[in-house]
N, C-alpha and C positions, 0 to 999 in steps of 0.2 A: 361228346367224345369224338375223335376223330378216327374216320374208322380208318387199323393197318391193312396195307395191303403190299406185298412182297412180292416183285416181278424184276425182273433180270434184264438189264442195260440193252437196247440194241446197241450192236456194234457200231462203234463211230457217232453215236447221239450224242455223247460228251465232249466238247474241247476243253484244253488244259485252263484254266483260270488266267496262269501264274507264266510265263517264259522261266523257266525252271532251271535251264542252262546259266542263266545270268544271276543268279541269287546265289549266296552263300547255303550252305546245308541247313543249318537252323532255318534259314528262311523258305526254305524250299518244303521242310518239313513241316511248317505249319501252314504253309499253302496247300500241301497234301490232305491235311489234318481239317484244313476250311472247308474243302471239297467233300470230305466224307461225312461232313457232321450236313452241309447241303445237299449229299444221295441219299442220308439219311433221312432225314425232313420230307424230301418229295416222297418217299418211299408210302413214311408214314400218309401222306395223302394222297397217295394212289398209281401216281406218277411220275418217270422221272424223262420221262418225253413230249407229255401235254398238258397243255393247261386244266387244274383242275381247281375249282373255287374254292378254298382252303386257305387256312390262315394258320403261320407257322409261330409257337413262342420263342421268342428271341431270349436279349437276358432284360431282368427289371422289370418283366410286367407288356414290356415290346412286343410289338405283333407284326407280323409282315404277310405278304402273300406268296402262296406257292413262285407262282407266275415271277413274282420277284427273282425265286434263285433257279428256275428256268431258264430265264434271257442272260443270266449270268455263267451259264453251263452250258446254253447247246449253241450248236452250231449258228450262224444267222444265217437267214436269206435274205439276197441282196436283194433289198427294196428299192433301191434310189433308183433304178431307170423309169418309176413310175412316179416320185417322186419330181423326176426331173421335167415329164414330160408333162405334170398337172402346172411346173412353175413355167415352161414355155406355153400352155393351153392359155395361163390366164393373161403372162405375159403378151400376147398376142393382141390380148384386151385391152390394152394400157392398164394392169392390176401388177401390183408386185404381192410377192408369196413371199411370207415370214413364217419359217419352220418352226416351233416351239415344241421343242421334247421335256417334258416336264423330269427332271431327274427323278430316278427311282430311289426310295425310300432306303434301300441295302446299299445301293453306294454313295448313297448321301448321307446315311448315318450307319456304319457298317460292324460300329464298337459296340450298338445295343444288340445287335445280332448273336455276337461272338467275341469272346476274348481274342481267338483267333483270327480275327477279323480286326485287330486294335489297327496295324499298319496300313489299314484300308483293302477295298477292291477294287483293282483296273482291269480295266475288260480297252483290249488293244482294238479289239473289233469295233469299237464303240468311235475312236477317236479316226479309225479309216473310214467310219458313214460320215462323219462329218466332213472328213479333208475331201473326200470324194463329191459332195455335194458342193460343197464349198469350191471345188475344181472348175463345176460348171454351173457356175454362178448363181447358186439356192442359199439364199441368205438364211442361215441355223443359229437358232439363239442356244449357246453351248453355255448354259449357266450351272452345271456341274460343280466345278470347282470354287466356284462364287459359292453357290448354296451350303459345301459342303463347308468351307472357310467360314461364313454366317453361323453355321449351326455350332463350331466349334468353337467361335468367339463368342455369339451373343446367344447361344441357346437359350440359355436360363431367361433371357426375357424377350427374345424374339426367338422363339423357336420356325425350324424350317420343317419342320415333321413334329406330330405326338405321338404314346404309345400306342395309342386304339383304333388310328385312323392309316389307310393307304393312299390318302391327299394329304396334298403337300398342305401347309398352312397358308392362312391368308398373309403373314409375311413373306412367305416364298412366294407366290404368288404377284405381291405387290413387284419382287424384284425382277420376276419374268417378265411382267408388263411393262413395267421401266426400262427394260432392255429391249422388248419389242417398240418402244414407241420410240424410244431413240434410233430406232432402222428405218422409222415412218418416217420421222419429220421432215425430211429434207422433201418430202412429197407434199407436204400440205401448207409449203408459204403461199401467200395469199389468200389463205381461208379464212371464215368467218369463224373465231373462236366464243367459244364460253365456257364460263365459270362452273366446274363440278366438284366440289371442297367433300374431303373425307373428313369424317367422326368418326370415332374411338367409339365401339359398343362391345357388349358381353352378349355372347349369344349359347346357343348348346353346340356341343361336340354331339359330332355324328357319331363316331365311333363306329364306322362299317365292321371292321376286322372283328374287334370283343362281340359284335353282332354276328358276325359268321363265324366264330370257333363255338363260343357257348350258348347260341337260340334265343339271346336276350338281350337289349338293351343295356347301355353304363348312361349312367346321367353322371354330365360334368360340363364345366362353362368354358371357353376358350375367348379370347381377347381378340375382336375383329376392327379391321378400316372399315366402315360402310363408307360407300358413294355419294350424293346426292345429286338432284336430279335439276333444273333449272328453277321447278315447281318445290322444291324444297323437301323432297319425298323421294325415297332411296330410286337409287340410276334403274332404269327403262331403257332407254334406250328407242332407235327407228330404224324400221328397213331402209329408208331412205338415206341411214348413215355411209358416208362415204370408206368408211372401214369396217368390216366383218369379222367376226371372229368365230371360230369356227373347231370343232371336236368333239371331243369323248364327255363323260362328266366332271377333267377336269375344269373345263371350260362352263359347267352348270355350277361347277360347286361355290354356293357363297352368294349366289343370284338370289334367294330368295331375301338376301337384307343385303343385297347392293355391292358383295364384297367382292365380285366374281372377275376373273381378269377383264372382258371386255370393259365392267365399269372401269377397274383401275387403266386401262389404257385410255378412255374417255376423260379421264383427272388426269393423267399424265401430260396428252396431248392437245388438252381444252379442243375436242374432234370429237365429235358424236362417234357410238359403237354400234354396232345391231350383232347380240349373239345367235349362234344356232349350237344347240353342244345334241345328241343321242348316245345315251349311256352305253360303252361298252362299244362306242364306233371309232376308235382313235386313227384306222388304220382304212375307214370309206369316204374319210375328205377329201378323196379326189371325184367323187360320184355323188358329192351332197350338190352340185347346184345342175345335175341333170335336169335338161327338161324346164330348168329355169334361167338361159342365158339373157332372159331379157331383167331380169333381179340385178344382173351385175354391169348395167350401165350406170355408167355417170363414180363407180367403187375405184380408189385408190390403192384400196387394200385387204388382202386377206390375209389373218392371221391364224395358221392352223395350229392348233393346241392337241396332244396328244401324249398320252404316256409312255416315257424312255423306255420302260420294261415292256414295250412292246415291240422292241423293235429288232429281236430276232426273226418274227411272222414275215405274214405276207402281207401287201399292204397293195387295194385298189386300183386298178389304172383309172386315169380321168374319164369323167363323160361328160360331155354339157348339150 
């Protein structure tokens, strides 16, 4: 059970979802009505200011995390100047930096959440970190709208999200990789390519979220791409790879049978990968190659993977 806990808004924690002026009344009223049923939720998990590990029922069985309708209600803090100066740090290198915000689960499928929620959720703040970075020259893989359009066309057999889980699937996954590797290649003519052919397998669903609301495991199967590796045996990968990938556990998930983005970018762009992911770090990719700039000679590229719903926080300045 999740325990209630009732505390009282700081003043100014909340921004409006909705531009409320520009909607008709009806619309404005169930943008109000979306917000209350997500004060409600955080409420019930303790907070509606901080992150707290907690998994919210949506409708059908759907699960999300607090953290989800957090970055969608507070305020953000602007991250990009540290952002910017990790993509001139590497720059300097001869590396180019490929932003990957992995869409978050509420505004990529926001109808299992809430009826209220059918007309979707747009967070304004969301498309000024992108134009913003985008200003000064941080190439952002902004697959939002792709993901959301995928899950709404081909859910039923590729899904971009499941109920149990707060990663994305290894279909989403495959089309963020395809998106980051088509930013790479114009880096890697003249290299030496090879063959890395995906298989079709059945593996188990994690199901983190049904793990964190009820203290127990769901056994269920979900449909993956594995990688293969040159040796015939799911993708590896070498530090020696001239592109890196780099993050949170979106960037683990799926590595133990080959299906993780570094493999799919390594099949996408026949270019060896080397991942580096630490659970729950989406927001210190700028301070993972501290201490080891001599790692990133001879790299074309880094690909930083991280979760969109983190990106109200604060996020690292560079260190190398």
């Amino acid at each position: 059970m999740v325990k209630v806990v009732i505390q009282t808004f700081a003043k100014g924690a909340l921004v409006a979802l909705f531009a409320l002026c520009t909607l008709w009344p009806a619309q404005a009223n169930a943008a109000s009505e979306l917000q209350k049923q997500m004060t409600r939720d955080m409420k019930k998990c303790g907070s509606t200011t901080e992150e707290v590990a907690c998994a919210v029922e949506g409708k059908d069985g759907w699960l999300f995390l607090q953290e989800s309708l957090l970055n969608a209600t507070k305020r953000w803090t602007d991250n990009t100047p540290q952002i910017i100066a990790f993509k001139d740090s590497l720059e300097s290198r001869g590396i180019k930096l490929i932003v990957v915000p992995v869409p978050d689960k509420l505004l990529a499928v926001p109808e299992q959440y809430s009826d209220k929620a059918k007309k979707g959720i747009k967070l304004p703040q969301y498309k000024k970190w992108v134009e913003k970075l985008r200003k000064h020259n941080v190439t952002v893989i902004d697959a939002l709208d792709k993901i959301k359009e995928l899950q709404k066309n081909q859910g039923n057999e590729t899904p971009m999200f499941e109920p149990y889980e707060s990663h994305c699937t290894g279909h989403a996954r495959l089309v963020l990789a395809n998106m980051a590797a088509d930013s790479i290649a114009p880096l890697l003519y003249g290299m030496n390519r090879k063959h890395y052919p995906r298989r079709d397998t059945i593996v188990d669903g994690t199901g983190n979220l049904y793990d964190l609301l009820h203290g127990e495991e769901i056994e269920y199967k979900i449909k993956e791409q594995k990688v293969l590796g040159t040796d015939g045996y799911k993708y590896r990968g070498s530090k020696k790879a001239p592109i890196i990938v780099i993050g949170d556990s979106n960037v683990g998930q799926g590595k133990s049978y080959g299906a993780h983005i570094g493999a799919y970018i390594a099949a996408a762009t026949s270019v060896e990968t080397f991942t580096i992911s630490k659970v729950g770090g989406g927001n210190i990719g700028p301070q993972m190659f501290k201490g080891k700039s001599s790692f990133l000679e001879g790299k074309k590229a880094v690909v930083w993977v991280f979760d969109g719903r983190e990106l109200y926080g604060h996020f690292k300045s560079p260190e190398f």
